[in-house]
SEMILUM-764219 format. One record per residue: residue in one letter; x, y, z of N, C-alpha, C in turn. Coordinates in steps of 0.1 Angstrom, whole numbers, plus 5000, padded with zeros to 4 digits. Layout:
<atoms>
aXYZXYZXYZ...
</atoms>
This chain:
<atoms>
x898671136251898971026261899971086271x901271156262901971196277901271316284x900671366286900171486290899071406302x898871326292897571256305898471216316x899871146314900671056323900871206333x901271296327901971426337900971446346x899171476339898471546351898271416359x898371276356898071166368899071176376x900471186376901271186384901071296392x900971436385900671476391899471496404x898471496399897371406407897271306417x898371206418898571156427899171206440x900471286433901371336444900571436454x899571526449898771606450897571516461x896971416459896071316468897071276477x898071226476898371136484899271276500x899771366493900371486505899471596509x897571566506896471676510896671666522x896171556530896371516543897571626555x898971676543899671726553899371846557x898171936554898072056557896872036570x896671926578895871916588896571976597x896271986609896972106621897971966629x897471826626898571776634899971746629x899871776616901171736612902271896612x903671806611904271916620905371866604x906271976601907072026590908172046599x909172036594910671956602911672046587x912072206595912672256576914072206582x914572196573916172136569916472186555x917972286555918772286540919872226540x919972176526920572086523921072126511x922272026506923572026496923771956488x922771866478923071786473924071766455x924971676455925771666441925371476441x925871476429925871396424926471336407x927371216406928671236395928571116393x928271126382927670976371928470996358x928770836355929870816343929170736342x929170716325928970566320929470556303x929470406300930070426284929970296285x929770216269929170096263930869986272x930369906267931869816268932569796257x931969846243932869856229931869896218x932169906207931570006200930369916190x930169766192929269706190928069646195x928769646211927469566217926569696224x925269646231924469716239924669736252x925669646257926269626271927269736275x926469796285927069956291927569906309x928269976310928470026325928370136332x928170146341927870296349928370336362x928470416364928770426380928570566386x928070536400927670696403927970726423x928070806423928570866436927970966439x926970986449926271076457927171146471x927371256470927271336483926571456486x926471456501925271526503925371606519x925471716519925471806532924171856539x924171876546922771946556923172046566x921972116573922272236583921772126592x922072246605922172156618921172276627x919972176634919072286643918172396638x917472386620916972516619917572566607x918972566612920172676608919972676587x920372776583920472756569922072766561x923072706573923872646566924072526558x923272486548923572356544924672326541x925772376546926972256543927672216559x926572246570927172256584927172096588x926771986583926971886587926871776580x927371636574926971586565925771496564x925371456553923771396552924571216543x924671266534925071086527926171076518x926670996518927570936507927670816501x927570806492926670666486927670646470x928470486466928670476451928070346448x927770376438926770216434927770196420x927970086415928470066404926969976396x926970006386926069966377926369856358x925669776354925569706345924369756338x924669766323923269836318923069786306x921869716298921669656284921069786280x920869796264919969866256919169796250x918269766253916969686248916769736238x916269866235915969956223916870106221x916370206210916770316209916970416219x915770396226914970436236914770366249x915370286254914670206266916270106272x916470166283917270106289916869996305x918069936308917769886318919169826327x919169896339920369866340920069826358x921269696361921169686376922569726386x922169756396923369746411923569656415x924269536411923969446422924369456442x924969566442925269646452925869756457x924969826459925370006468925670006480x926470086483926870066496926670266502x925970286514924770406510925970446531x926170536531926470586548925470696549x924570716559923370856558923870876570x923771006576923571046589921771116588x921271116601919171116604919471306598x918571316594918371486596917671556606x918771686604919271756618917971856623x917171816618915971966623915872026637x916071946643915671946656916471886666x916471966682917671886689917471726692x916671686691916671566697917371466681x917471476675917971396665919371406662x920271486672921571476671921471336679x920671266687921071136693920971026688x920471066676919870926666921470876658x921570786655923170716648922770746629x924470756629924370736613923970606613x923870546597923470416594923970406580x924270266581924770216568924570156565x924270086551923370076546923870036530x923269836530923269786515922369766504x921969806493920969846484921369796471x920769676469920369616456918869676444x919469766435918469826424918569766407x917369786405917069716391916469856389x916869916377916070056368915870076357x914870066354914170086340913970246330x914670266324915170406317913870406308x912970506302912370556290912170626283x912570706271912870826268911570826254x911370936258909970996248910471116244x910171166230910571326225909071336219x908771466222908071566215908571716211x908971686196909971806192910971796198x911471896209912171956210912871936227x911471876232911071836248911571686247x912371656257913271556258912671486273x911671366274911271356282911771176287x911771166303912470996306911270996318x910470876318910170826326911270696333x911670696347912670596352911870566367x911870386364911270346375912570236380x912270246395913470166403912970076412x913369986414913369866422914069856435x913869866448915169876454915369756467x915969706472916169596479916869646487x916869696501917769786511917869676521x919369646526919769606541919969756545x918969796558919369926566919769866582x921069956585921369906597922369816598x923269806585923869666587924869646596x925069766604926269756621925369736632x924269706630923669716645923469586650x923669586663924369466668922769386669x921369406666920369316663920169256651x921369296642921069306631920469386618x920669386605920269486593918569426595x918169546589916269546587916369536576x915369496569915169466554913769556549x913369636536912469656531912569696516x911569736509912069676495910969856489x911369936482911070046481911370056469x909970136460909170136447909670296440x910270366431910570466429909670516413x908870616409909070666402909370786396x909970856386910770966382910471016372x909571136366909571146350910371296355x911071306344911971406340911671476326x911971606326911771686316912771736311x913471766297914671826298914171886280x914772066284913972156272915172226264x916372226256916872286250916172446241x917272536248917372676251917772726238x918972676237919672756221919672646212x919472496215919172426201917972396202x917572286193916672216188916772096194x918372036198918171906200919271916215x918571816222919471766236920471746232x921271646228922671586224923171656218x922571776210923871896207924871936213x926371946210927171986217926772196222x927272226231927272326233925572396241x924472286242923172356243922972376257x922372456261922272506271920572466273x920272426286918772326289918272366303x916772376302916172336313915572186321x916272166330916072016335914572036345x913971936347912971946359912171796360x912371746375911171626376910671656390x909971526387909471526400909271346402x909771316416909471126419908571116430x908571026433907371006442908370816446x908270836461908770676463907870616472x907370506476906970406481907470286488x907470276498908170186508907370116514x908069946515907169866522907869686525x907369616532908069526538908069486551x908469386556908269306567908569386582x910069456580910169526588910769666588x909669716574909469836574907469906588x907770016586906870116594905770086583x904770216585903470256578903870416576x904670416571904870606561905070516551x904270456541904270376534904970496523x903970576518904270726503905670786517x906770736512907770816526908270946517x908570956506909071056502908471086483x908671246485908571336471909471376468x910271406460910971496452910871616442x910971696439910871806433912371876427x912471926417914171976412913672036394x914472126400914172196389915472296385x916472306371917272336374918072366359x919072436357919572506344920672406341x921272336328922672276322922872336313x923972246308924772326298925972176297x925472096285926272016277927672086271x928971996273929772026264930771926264x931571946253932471776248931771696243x930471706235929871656234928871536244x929971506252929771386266929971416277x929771576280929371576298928371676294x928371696305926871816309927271866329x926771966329926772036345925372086346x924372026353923272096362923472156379x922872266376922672356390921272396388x921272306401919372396403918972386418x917972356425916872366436916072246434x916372166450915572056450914672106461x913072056463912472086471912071896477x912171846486911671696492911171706502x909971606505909171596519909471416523x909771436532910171266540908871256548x908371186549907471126561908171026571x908471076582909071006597908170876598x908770796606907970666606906470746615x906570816625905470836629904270866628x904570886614903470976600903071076605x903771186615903271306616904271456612x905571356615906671506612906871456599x907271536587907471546579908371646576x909771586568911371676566911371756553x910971846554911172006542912371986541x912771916531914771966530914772056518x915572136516915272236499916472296502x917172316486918372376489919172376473x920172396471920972406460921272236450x921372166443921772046441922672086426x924072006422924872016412924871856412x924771906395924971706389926071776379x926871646373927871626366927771506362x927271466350927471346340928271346329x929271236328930271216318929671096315x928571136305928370996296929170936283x929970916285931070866273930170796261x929670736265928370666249927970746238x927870916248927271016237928371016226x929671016226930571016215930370946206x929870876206928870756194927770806188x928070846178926570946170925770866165x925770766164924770646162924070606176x924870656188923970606199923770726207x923270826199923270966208922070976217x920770876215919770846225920270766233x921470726239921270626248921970726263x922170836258922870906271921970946278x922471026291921871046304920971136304
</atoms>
């Protein structure tokens, strides 16, 4: 069954971005810097009721260039509420993010475009599957965005569909939540956008990441790896190559609970 899920996903991402190798579409490269620093831990050592919180930032090159730290891209904290339905199966909401992006820099004409800021209500559904040793999460997201909320016509509203399966393979153990193991991480998402006064780049973006950790304290972990992403422009012809270095840092406090060592990140 999961193997079937991998090659459909895969298969889709594959159908739905054939189209980009026709001669009218135009590739827009951009490097980029992404981190990202996520905490979370129960609210006491009985219930299922977790909290979370997480902070994105994010650099880019400017013109071509392959400095990705030459200009910034986003800064984003969302605070989060999260139940444990099961062993395996979380669910947790934002009732609000608050997202600052500046457009990316590929090209001269987009230094004229404005940052934008930006409120985002998400609901995400966690699911963790093991085979042996392979440590696998399907995570689907819900997202409700006000974009634009300074602009003097007013915020645009559209409501954008996320899915994510993640892979994660321990190196020197047997098991993820070992203290000390060293892991290969890798997914890939696919998002979908749509709404009243959203465009037609409906499939707007891919993701790709692939990348080395290393758990320790039992309750953090450090990934460093290589994200590859394609954006579709509203116009549905340029399309944004961003690829570049990305560092995560999770301090999941919950893992210290050896009874709830499935419920971490």
């Amino acid at each position: 069954m999961m193997i079937r899920k991998i090659f459909l996903l895969v298969g889709l991402t594959l159908v739905a971005f054939s189209s980009y190798g026709q001669d009218e579409r135009e590739f827009l490269d951009n490097r980029i810097l992404y981190t990202k620093y996520y905490i979370a831990d129960f609210f006491n050592d009985t219930t299922k009721w977790a909290w979370e919180a997480d902070v994105v930032y994010r650099r880019q090159s400017e013109l071509g260039q392959s400095d990705f730290w030459s200009e910034p891209l986003r800064i984003s904290i969302r605070p989060w509420i999260a139940y444990q339905f099961t062993k395996l199966t979380r669910v947790s909401l934002n009732p609000i993010g608050m997202f600052y992006s500046a457009p990316r820099f590929p090209q001269e004409s987009d230094l004229d475009r404005p940052f934008e800021r930006e409120l985002r209500t998400t609901l995400q559904i966690n699911n963790y599957v093991y085979y042996g040793r392979f440590n696998f999460t399907h995570r689907l997201r819900f997202e409700s965005r006000w974009r634009g909320i300074d602009n003097e016509e007013g915020a645009t509203h559209n409501w954008r569909v996320r899915y994510r399966m993640r892979t994660r393979i321990p190196l020197n153990t047997d098991y993820f939540y070992t203290n000390n193991t060293y892991y290969i991480s890798q997914y890939s998402e696919i998002h979908v956008e749509f709404g009243r006064d959203y465009g037609t780049n409906y499939f707007s973006q891919n993701r790709n990441y692939i990348g080395l950790g290393y758990r320790f304290w039992e309750w953090t972990r450090l990934e460093l790896g290589y994200i590859y992403q394609l954006n579709t422009r509203g116009n549905n012809r340029q399309i944004d190559v961003s690829r570049g270095p990305m560092f995560y840092l999770f301090i999941d406090i919950l893992s210290k609970n050896k009874r709830r060592y499935n419920y971490s990140f």
